[in-house]
Rosetta silent file (secondary structure, phi, psi, omega in degrees, C-alpha in Angstrom):
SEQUENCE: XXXXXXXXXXXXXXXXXXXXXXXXXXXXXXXXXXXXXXXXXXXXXXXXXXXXXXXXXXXXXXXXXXXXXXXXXXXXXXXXXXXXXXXXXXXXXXXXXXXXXXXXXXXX
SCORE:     score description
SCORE:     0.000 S_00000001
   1 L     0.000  143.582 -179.110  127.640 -106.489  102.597 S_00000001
   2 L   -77.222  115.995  167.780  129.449 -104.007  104.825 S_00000001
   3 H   -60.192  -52.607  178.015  130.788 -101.184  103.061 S_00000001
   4 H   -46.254  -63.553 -148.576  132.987  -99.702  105.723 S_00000001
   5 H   -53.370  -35.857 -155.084  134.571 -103.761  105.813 S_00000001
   6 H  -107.223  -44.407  177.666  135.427 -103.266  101.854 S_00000001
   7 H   -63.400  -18.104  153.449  136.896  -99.270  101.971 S_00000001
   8 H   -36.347  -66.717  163.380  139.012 -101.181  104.552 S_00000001
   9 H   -61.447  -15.706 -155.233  139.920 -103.548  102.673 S_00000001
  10 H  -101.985  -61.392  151.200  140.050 -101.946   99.475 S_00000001
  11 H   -54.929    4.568  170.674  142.547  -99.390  101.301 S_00000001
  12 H  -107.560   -1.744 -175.178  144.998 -101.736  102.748 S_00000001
  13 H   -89.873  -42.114 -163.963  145.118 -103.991   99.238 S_00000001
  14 H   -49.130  -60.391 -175.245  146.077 -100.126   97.602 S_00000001
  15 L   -87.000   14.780  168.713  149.148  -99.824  100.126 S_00000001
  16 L  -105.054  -31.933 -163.140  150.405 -103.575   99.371 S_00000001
  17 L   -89.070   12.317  173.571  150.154 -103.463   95.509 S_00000001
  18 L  -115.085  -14.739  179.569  151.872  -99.783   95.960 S_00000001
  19 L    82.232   27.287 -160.876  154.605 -101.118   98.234 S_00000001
  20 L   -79.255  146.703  162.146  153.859  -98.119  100.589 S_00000001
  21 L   -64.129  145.191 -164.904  156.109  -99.367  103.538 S_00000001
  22 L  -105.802  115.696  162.564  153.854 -101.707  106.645 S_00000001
  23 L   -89.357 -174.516 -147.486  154.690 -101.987  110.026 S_00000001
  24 H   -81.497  -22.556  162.584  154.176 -105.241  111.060 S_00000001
  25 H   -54.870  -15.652  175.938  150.646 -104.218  112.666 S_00000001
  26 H   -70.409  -49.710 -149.038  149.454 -102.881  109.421 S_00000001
  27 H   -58.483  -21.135  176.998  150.882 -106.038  107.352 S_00000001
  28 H   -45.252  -95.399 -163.937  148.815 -107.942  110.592 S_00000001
  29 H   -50.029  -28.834  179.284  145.404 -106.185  109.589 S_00000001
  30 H   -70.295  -44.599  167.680  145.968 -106.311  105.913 S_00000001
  31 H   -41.351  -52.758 -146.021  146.390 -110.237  106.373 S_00000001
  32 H  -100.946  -14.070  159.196  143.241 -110.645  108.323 S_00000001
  33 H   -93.500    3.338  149.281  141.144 -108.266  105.984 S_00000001
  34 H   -48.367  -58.891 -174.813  142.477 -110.142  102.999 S_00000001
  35 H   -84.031   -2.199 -178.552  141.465 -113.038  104.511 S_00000001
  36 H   -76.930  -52.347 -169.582  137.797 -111.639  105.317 S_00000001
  37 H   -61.913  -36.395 -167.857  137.869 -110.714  101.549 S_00000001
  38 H   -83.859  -53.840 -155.491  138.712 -114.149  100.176 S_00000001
  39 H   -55.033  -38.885 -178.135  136.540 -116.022  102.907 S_00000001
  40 H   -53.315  -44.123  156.981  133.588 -113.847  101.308 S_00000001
  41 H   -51.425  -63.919  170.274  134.223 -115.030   98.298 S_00000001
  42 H   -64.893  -13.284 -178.035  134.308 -118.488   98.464 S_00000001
  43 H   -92.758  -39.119  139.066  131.083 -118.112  100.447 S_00000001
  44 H   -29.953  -43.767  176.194  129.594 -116.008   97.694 S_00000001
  45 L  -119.304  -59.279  158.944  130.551 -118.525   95.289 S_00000001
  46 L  -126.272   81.980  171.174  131.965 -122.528   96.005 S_00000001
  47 H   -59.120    4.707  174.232  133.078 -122.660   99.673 S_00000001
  48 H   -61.311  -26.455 -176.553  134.137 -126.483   98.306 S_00000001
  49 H   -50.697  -22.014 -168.168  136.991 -124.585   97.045 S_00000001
  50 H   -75.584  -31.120 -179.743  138.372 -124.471  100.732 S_00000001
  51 H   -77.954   22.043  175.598  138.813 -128.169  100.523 S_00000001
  52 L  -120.974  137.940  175.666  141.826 -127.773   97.943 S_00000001
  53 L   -60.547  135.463 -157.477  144.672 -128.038   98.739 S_00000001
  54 L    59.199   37.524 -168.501  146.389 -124.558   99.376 S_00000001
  55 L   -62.478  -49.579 -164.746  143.444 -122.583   97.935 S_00000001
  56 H   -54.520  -64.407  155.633  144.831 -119.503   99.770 S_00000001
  57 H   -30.246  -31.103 -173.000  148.098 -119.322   98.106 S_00000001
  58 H   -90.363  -45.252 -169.319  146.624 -119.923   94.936 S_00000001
  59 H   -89.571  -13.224  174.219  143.662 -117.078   95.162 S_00000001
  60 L   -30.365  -43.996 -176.286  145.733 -114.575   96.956 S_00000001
  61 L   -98.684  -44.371  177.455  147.304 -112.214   94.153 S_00000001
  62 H   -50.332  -31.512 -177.759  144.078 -112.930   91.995 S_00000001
  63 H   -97.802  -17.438  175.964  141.855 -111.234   94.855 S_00000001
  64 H   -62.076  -53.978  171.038  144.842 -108.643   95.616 S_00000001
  65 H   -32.556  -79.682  -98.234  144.364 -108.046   91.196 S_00000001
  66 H   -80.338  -66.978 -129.949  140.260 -108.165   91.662 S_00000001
  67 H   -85.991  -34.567  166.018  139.977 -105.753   94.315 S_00000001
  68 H   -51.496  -35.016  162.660  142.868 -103.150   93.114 S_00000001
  69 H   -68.248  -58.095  177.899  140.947 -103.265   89.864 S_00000001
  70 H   -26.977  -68.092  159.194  137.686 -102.583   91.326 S_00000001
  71 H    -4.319  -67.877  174.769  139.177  -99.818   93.393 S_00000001
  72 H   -49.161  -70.028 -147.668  141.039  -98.480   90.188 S_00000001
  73 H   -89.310   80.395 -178.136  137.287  -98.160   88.382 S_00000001
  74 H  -147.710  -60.188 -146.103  135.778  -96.543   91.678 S_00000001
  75 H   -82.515   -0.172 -179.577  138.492  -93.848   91.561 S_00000001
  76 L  -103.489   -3.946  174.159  137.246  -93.267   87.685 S_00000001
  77 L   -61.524  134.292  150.706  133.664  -92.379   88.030 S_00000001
  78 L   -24.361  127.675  157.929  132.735  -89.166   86.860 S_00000001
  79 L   -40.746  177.993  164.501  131.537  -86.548   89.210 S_00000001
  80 L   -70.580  159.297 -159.858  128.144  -85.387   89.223 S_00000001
  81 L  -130.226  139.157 -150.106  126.876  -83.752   86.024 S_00000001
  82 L  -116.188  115.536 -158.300  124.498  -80.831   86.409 S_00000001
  83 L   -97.806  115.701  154.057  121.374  -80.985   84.347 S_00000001
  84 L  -135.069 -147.509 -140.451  119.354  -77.847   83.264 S_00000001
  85 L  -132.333  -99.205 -176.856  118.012  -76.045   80.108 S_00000001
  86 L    -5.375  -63.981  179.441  121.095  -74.187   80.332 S_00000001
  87 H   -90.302    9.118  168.167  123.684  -76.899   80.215 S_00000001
  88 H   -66.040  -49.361  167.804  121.552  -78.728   77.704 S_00000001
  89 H   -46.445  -61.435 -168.165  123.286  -76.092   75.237 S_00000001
  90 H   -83.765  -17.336 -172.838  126.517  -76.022   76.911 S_00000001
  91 L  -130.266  147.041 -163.688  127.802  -79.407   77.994 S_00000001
  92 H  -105.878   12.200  174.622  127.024  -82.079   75.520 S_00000001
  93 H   -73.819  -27.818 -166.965  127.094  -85.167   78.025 S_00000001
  94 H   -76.176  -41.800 -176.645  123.554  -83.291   79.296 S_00000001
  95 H   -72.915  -24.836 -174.551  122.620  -83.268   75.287 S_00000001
  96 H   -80.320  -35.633  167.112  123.513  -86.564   74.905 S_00000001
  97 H   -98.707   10.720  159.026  121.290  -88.012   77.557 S_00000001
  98 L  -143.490 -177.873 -159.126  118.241  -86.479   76.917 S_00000001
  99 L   -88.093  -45.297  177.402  116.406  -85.388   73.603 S_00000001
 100 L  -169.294  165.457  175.590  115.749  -81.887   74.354 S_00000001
 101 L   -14.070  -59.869 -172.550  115.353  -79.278   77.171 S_00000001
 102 L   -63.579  -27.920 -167.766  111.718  -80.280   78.007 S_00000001
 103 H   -70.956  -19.804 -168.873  112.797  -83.745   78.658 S_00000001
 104 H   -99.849   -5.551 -165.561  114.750  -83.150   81.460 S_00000001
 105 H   -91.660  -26.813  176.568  112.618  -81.198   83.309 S_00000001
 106 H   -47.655  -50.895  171.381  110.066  -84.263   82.594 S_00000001
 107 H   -95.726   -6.535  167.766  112.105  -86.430   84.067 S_00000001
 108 L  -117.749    0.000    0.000  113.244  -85.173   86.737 S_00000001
């Protein structure tokens, strides 16, 4: 899967579900990666689905939802978290994933 194709898509579903104003070439390109996004789908999962009537209409706001969640729990990952002897003491996400000092050096 293309990455670049989905931070496209992932930004132009951002500025419809925020209501950011479109001119009509944006609302264009949003349309046709929307429609990249759903075609991916059904190809991912039943492309029989294509044969109902007015499948587009129907999966539209559900794949607008999907991808704005995804997005959403993208923009919530932690940063990186910096593992030494030191911050085994001091930060307790570092204490929490390993057992003691020596372990980390072990494992990494």
């Amino acid at each position: 899967m293309n990455a670049s194709f989905l931070t496209d898509v992932f930004q132009r579903v951002k500025g419809m579900t925020l209501g950011l104003p479109q001119t009509t070439t944006e609302r264009h390109q949003c349309e046709a990666c929307l429609d990249k996004a759903l075609n991916l789908l059904l190809e991912e999962t039943d492309p029989r689905i294509r044969f109902l009537p007015n499948y587009q209409a129907h999966l539209r706001n559900p794949v607008i939802e999907a991808l704005t969640f995804i997005n959403d729990l993208v923009d919530d990952i932690p940063g990186a978290v910096t593992c030494s002897r030191n911050t085994y003491v001091s930060d307790p996400r570092t204490n929490a994933f390993f057992g003691s000092p020596d372990q980390i050096s072990e494992v990494f």
